[in-house]
N, C-alpha and C positions, 0 to 999 in steps of 0.2 A: 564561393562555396566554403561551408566553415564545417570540418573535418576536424574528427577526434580519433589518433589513435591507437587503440588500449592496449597495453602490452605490461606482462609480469615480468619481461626479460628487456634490459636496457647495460649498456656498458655503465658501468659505475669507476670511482676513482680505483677500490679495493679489484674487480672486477674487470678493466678495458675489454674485454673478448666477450663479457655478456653480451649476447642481442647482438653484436655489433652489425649483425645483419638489418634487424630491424633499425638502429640508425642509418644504416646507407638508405636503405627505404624511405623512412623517412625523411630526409636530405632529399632524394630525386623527386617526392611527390608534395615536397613544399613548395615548388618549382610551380604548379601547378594549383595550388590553393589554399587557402590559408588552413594552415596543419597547428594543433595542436597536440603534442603527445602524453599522453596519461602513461606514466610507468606508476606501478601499483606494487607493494611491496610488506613482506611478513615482517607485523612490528617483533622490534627488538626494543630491549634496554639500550636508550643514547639514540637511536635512531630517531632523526626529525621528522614529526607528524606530517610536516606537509612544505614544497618547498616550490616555488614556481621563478624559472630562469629561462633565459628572451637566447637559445642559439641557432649556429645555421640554417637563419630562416624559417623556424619553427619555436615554437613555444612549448617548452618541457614541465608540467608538472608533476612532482614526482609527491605519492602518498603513502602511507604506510595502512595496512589492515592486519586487524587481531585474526588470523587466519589459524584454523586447529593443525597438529601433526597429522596425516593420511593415518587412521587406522581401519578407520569402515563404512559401509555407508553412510552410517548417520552423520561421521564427521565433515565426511564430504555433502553430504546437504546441509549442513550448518555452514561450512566456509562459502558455498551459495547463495546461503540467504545474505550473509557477511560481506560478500563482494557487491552485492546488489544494493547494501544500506549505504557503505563507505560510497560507493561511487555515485550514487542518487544526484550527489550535489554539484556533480562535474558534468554533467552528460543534459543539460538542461538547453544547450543554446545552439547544439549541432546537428547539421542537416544531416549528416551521416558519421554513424559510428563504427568504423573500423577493426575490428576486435580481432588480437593476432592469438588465436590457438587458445587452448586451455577451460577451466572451469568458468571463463567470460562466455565462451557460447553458447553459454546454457542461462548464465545467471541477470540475462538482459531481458528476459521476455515482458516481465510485469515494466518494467523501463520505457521500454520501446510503449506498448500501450502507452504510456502516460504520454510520456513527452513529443511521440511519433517520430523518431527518425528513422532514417533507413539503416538498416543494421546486415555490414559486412562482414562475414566472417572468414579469418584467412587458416587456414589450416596448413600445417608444417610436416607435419610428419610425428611426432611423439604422441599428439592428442590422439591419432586417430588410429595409429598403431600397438597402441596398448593403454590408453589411457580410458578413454572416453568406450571402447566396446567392453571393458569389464563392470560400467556403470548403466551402461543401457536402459538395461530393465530395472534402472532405482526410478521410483515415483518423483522425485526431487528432478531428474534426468531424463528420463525414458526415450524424447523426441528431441530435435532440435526446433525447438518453436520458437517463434521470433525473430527467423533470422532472414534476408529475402535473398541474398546470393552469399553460397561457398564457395571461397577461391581456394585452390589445392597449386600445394608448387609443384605437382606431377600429375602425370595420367593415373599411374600406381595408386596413388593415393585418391585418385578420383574416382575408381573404380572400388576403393576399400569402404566410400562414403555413402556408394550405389551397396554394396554387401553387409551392409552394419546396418545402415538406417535408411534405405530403400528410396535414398534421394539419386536423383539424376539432371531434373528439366533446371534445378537451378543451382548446380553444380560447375562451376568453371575449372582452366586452366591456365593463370599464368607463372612462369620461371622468374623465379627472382632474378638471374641474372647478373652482373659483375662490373666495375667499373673498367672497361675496356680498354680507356685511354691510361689509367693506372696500368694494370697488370698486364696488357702486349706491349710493354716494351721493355718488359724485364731484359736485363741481360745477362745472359751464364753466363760461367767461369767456370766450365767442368772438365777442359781436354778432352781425354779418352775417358774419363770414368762414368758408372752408373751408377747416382748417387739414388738411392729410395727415399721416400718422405712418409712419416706415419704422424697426422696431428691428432689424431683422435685421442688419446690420452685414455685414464684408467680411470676415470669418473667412477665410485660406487652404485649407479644410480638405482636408487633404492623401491623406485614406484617399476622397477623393468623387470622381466622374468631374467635379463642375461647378465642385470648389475654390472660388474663393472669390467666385461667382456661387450657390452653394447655396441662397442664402436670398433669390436675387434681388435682390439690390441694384445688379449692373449693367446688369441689365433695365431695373431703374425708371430710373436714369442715364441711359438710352439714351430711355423714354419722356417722361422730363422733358425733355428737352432739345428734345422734337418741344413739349411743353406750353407753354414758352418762346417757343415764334417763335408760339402763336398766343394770346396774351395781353396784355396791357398794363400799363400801373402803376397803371390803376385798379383790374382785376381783383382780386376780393376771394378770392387765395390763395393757399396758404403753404405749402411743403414740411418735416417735420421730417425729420432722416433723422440715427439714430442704430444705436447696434450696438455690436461689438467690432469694432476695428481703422477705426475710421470717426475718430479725433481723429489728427491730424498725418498722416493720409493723404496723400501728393500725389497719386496719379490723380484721389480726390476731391476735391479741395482746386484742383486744373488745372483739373476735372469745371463745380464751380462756379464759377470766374474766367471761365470761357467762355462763360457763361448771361449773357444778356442784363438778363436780372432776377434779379441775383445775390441782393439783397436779400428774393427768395420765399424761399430756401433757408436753412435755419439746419442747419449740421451741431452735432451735437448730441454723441458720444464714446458710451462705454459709457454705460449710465445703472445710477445705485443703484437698487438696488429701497427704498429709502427715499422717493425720490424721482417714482417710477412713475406714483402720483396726481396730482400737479400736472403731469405731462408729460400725462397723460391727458386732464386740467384743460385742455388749452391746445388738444386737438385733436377734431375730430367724426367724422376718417375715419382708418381703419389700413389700410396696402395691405400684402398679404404675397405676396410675388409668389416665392415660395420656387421649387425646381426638384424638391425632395423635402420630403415632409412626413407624420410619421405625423399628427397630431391637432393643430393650432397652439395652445400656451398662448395667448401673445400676442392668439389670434384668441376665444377665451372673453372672455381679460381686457374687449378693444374691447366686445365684446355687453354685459358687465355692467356698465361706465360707460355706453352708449350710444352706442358708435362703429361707424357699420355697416361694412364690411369688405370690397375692395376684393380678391380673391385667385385664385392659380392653378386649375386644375381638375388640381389632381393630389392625389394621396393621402389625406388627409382632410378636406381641404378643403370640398371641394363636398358634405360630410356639413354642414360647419359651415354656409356661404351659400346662404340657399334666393333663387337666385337674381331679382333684381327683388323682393324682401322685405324683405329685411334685408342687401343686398350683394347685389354682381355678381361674375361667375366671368370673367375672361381665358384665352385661350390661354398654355397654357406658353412659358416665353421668348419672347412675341412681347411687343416694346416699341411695335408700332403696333396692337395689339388692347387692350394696357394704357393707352395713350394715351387710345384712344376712352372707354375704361371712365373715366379719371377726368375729361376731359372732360365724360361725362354728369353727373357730382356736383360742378359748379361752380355746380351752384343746390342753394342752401344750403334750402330749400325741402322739394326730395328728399330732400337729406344729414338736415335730421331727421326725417323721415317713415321713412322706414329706419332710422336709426337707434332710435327706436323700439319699432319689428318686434323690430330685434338685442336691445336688453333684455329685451323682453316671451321670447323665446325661452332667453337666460342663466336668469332665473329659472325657466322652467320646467324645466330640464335639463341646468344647470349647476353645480350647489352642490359645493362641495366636502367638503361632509360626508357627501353620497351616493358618493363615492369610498372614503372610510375606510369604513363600512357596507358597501359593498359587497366589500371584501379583506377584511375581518373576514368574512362570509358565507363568499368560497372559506377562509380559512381553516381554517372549522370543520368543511368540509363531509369 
């Protein structure tokens, strides 16, 4: 079976942490059939038009398209029509097209007529949480036509896709999942301490109502800083707090000068994903204090090293922490409900006894090779 699959986000050399989900993905369900991945991309000056390389059992073509800046609807139905012309000439020879989130699941339908494939579309969480319902009711948008099954990495979100666009009979759910044989066998080095982990980073992102609070990182800011006045230098613990746009910050950089115990806090920058394990390695609790979230990678990864999980109660979240288990759920943006929460996991005691929970539950329903089994299934179907 010859699979294409479409994605605007892919790990690049400037980039390794793009997508990099969408490569694991890809990797497990090459496994399975002859995969081609289309990564699609806003030309630049110097950027190459077009470039096709043979890896991990898959075949990479990467394109670039003259795509407009987001200002309105019109622009967004021209970049539409624009993904539909550039990609015309790639989508000719496969039985099924794959399409990971975004203004691809809209802009396949005259395609799909022509050439007939089956046309999959995977929804993540950004599209369907603020992207795609403010566009709804453009004529360019309005429905999702052309597509025969949506895969959602949550219930959350599966139910946002039944509440927006009044789909359900061919709405799925699979969990992306996580390389299990990788990440359970991390090994800590933490003694007695409770070290926290924050990757979400202070991205601007400019298409969201919470910009560059998205991922909650100025929530946490705001609760550290309560965490701060009631602690000491003996207290055994440690803030990570890493991301994109988190190295040469100055709000966070002022953030931490002002902490009394500037030394609990290590800013940390992007991190490799080469690197991912020994940051893992260093800590026993991950807080994802997001604002929106389909399905948190990050919050699998935690479970299957054994880091219980400290997160909002919004989107897919509260699928992941079964609350007083394996993590505890906070009010959204509240930094004195997040406060109390990591105050309770300063007994490192808790922090493993939960954490625990969180692995015992990754292995049972987290693999990532039940993600590729499971798109190989809608594909065939």
């Amino acid at each position: 079976m010859k699979v294409a699959l479409l994605t605007g986000g892919f790990p690049t050399r400037e980039n390794p942490m793009r997508g990099i989900f969408n490569k694991n993905a890809a990797i497990e369900i090459s496994k399975h059939v002859d995969l081609t991945v289309i990564f699609y991309r806003i030309f630049i000056p110097g950027r190459k038009r077009y470039e096709i390389l043979e890896e991990n059992g898959y075949r990479l073509i990467k394109i670039t398209i003259p795509l407009l800046p987001f200002i309105n609807k019109y622009t967004t139905c021209i970049n539409k029509y624009l993904t539909s012309i550039f990609l015309k000439p790639y989508l000719k020879e496969y039985e099924v097209v794959h399409s990971i989130s975004g203004i691809t699941a809209v802009a396949l339908d005259k395609l799909k007529k022509k050439y007939r494939f089956k046309h999959i579309v995977q929804f993540i969480g950004a599209d369907i949480n603020y992207t795609l319902p403010g566009l709804k009711n453009m004529g360019c948008v309005k429905t999702l036509n052309g597509i025969d099954q949506i895969v959602c990495n949550s219930v959350a979100l599966k139910n946002e896709v039944k509440n927006i666009f009044g789909l359900e009979s061919n709405v799925s759910v699979v969990y992306r999942g996580v390389d299990l044989e990788r990440f359970s066998n991390v090994i800590k080095k933490l003694d007695k301490n409770v070290v926290f982990l924050f990757l979400g980073g202070l991205e601007p992102y400019k298409n969201s109502p919470y910009g560059e609070n998205l991922k909650g990182g100025i929530t946490l800011m705001k609760a550290w800083k309560l965490i701060d006045q009631h602690i000491n230098e003996e207290t055994s613990v440690k803030l990570i707090y890493g991301g994109a746009y988190t190295s040469e910050n100055d709000d966070l950089n002022n953030w931490k000068n002002s902490l009394n115990f500037k030394d609990k806090v290590e800013i940390l920058g992007r991190v490799n994903p080469n690197n991912i394990l020994k940051i893992y390695g260093r800590t026993n609790v991950t807080i994802i204090p997001s604002r929106t979230e389909g399905f948190p990678n990050v919050g699998m990864e935690s479970f299957a090293v054994g880091n219980c999980v400290i997160g909002s109660n919004v989107g897919g979240i509260p699928e992941l922490i079964d609350d007083n288990v394996n993590g505890l759920i906070f009010n959204d943006n509240d930094e004195n409900h997040l406060f109390e929460k990591i105050m309770e996991l300063v007994d490192v005691n808790r922090v493993d006894i939960l954490g625990l929970k969180a692995k015992e539950k990754a292995l049972k329903k987290y693999n990532n090779k039940w993600f590729s089994e499971g798109y190989v299934e809608i594909y065939k179907k």
